[in-house]
SELOTI-937135 format. One line per 5 residues: their letters; for each residue x, y, z of C-alpha. Coordinates in nm, 2 decimals, always signed. Each point is the difference from the previous one (the first is absolute). Last residue first. Layout:
! SELOTI-937135
A = X/Y/Z; ...;
! end
This chain:
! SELOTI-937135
XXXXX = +9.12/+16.32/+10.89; +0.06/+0.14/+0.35; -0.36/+0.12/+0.20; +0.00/+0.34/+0.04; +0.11/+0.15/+0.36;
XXXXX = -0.11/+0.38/-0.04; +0.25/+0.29/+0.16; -0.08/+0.37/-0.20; +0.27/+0.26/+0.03; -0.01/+0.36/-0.11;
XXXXX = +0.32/+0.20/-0.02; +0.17/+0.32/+0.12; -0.25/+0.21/+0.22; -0.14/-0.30/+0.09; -0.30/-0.18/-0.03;
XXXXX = -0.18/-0.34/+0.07; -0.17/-0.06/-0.31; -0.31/-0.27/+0.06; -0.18/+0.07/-0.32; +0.13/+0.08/-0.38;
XXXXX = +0.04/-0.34/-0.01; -0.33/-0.10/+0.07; -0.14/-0.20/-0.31; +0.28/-0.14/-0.04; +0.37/-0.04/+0.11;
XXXXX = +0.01/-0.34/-0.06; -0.05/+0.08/-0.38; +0.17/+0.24/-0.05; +0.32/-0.18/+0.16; -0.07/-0.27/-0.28;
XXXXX = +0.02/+0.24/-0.25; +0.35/+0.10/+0.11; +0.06/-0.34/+0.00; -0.06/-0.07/-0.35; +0.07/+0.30/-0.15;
XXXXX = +0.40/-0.04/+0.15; +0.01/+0.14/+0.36; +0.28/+0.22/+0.07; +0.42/-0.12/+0.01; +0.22/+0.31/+0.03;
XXXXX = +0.24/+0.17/-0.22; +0.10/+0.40/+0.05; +0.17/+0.16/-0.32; -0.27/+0.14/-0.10; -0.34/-0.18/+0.09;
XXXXX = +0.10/-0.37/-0.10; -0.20/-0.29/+0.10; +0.10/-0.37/+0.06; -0.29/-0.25/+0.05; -0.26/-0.17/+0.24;
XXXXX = -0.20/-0.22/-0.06; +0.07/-0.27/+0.31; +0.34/+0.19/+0.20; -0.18/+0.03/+0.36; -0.08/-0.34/-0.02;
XXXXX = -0.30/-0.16/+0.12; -0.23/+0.28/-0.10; -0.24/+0.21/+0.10; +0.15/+0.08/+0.35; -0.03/+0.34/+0.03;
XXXXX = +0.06/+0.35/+0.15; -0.15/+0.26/-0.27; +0.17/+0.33/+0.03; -0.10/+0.38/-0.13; +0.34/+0.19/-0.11;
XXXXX = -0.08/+0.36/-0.10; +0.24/+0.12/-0.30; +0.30/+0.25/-0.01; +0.13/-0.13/+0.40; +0.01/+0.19/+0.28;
XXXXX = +0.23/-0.10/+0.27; -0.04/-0.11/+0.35; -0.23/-0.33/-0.09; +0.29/-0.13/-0.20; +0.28/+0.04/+0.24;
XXXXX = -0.22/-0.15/+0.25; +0.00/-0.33/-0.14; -0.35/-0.09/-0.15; -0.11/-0.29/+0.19; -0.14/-0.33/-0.19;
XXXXX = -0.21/-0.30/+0.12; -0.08/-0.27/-0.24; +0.17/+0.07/-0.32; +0.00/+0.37/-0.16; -0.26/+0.19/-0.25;
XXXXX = +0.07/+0.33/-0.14; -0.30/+0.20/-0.19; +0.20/+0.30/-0.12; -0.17/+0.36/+0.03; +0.03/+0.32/-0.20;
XXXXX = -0.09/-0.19/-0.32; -0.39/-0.05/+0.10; -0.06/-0.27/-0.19; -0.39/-0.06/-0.14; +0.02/-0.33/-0.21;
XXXXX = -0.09/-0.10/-0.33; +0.35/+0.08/-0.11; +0.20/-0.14/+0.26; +0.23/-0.25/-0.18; +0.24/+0.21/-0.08;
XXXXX = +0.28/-0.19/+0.16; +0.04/+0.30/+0.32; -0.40/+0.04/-0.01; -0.04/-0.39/+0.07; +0.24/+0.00/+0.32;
XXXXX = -0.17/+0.35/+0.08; -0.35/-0.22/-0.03; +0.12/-0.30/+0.28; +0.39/+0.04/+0.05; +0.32/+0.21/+0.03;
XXXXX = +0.18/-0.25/+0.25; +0.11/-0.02/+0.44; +0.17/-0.32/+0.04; +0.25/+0.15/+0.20; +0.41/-0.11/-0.11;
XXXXX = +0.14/+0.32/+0.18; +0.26/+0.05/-0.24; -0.20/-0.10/-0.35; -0.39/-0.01/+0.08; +0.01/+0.32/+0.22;
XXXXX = +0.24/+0.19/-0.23; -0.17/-0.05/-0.32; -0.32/+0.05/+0.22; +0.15/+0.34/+0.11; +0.13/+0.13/-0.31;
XXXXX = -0.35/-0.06/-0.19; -0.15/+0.22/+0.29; +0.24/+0.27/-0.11; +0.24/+0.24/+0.19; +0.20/+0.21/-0.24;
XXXXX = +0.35/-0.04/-0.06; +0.26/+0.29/+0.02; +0.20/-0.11/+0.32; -0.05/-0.41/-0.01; -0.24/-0.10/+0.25;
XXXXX = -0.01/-0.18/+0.32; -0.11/-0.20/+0.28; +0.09/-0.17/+0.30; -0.16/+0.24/+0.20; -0.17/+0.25/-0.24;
XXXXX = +0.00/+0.19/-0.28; +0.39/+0.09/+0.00; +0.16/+0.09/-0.25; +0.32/-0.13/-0.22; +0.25/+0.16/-0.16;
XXXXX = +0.01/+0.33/+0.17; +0.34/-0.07/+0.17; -0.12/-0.03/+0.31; -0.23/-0.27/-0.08; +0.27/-0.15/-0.22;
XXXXX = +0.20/+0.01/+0.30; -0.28/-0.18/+0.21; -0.01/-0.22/-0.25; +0.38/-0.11/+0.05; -0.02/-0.01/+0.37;
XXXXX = -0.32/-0.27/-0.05; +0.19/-0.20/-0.23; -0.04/-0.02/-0.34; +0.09/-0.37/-0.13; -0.36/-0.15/-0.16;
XXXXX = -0.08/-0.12/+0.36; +0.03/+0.36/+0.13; -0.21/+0.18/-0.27; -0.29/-0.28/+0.08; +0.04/+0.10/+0.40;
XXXXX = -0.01/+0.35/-0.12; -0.33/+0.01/-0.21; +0.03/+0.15/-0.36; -0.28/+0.16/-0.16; +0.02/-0.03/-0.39;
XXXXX = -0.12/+0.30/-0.18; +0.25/-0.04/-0.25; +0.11/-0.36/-0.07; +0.32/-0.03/+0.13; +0.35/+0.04/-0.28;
XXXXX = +0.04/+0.33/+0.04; +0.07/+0.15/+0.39; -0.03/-0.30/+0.20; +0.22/-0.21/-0.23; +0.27/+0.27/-0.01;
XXXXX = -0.04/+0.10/+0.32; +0.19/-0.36/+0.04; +0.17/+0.02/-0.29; +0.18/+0.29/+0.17; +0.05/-0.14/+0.30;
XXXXX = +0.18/-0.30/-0.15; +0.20/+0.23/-0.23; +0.13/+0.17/+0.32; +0.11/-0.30/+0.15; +0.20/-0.10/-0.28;
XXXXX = +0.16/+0.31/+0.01; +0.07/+0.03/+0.34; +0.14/-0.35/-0.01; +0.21/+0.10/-0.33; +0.18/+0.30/+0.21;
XXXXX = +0.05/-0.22/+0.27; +0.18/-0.28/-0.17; +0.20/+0.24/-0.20; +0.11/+0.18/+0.33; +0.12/-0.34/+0.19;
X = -0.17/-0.03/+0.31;
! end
């Protein structure tokens, strides 16, 4: 192989894996988890993460999961993540919806917990029960609506965006949720999760 050739290979190669980390490292939101087969599809193959593992890049939270070195685990980084790479249906809804567009002001929130709602039947992936998140998750499993996407819009918390309820929907998901939704929890030491078929509108 002529030498020039080589040399400039190496190079080239070497500028590639550098805009790789590149990406990882400063241009994704912080906070963001990243799930393996997603890191895979967008060109980082499973040998390569594992040498980002081991080279203190990334760490793991779980199977199929991780973090950036230096980032803090957030509930917001975990819907971003759910709803992006993993495609779930899972939202920021009902009164935390509300809270989160300052809408909540005749309401009692308790700010330590986030009222999610998901589509039909949802299952948290393991990598989220195993960890311990900064706020208390408690989950409605639905079917309000006849498509998942009705009222809802883009929110920013940091760098993170995710789609929550809009005021319409959020106060929709009151609504059904009333006058026992503080009823009916089945607990966990992670999360709470509440399953009620609602007729779609």
């Amino acid at each position: 192989m002529n030498l020039v050739y080589f040399c400039a290979l190496n190079y080239t190669n070497s500028m590639i894996k550098e805009s790789k980390i590149n990406i990882l490292v400063q241009k994704l939101p912080k906070g963001l988890i990243l799930l393996s087969p997603w890191l895979s599809a967008e060109g980082y193959s499973y040998e390569l993460q594992q040498r980002y593992r081991k080279s203190g890049w990334l760490k793991s939270i779980g199977k199929g999961a991780m973090i950036r070195t230096g980032d803090e685990l957030s509930l917001s980084g975990a819907i971003t993540t759910l709803q992006t790479q993993a495609k779930a249906s899972v939202h920021v809804g009902g009164r935390s919806a509300l809270e989160q567009l300052g809408l909540a002001h005749y309401l009692q929130v308790n700010s330590s917990e986030l009222t999610l709602f998901a589509e039909g039947r949802f299952t948290w992936p393991l990598w989220f029960k195993n960890n311990k998140w900064d706020m208390e998750a408690k989950l409605y499993c639905t079917s309000l609506f006849k498509s998942k996407e009705i009222g809802m819009v883009d929110y920013m918390d940091g760098e993170l965006k995710m789609k929550i309820s809009g005021a319409a929907r959020a106060i929709m998901e009151c609504l059904s949720l009333t006058p026992n939704q503080f009823n009916g929890w089945i607990n966990d030491s992670k999360t709470s999760t509440s399953s009620r078929t609602i007729r779609k509108l």
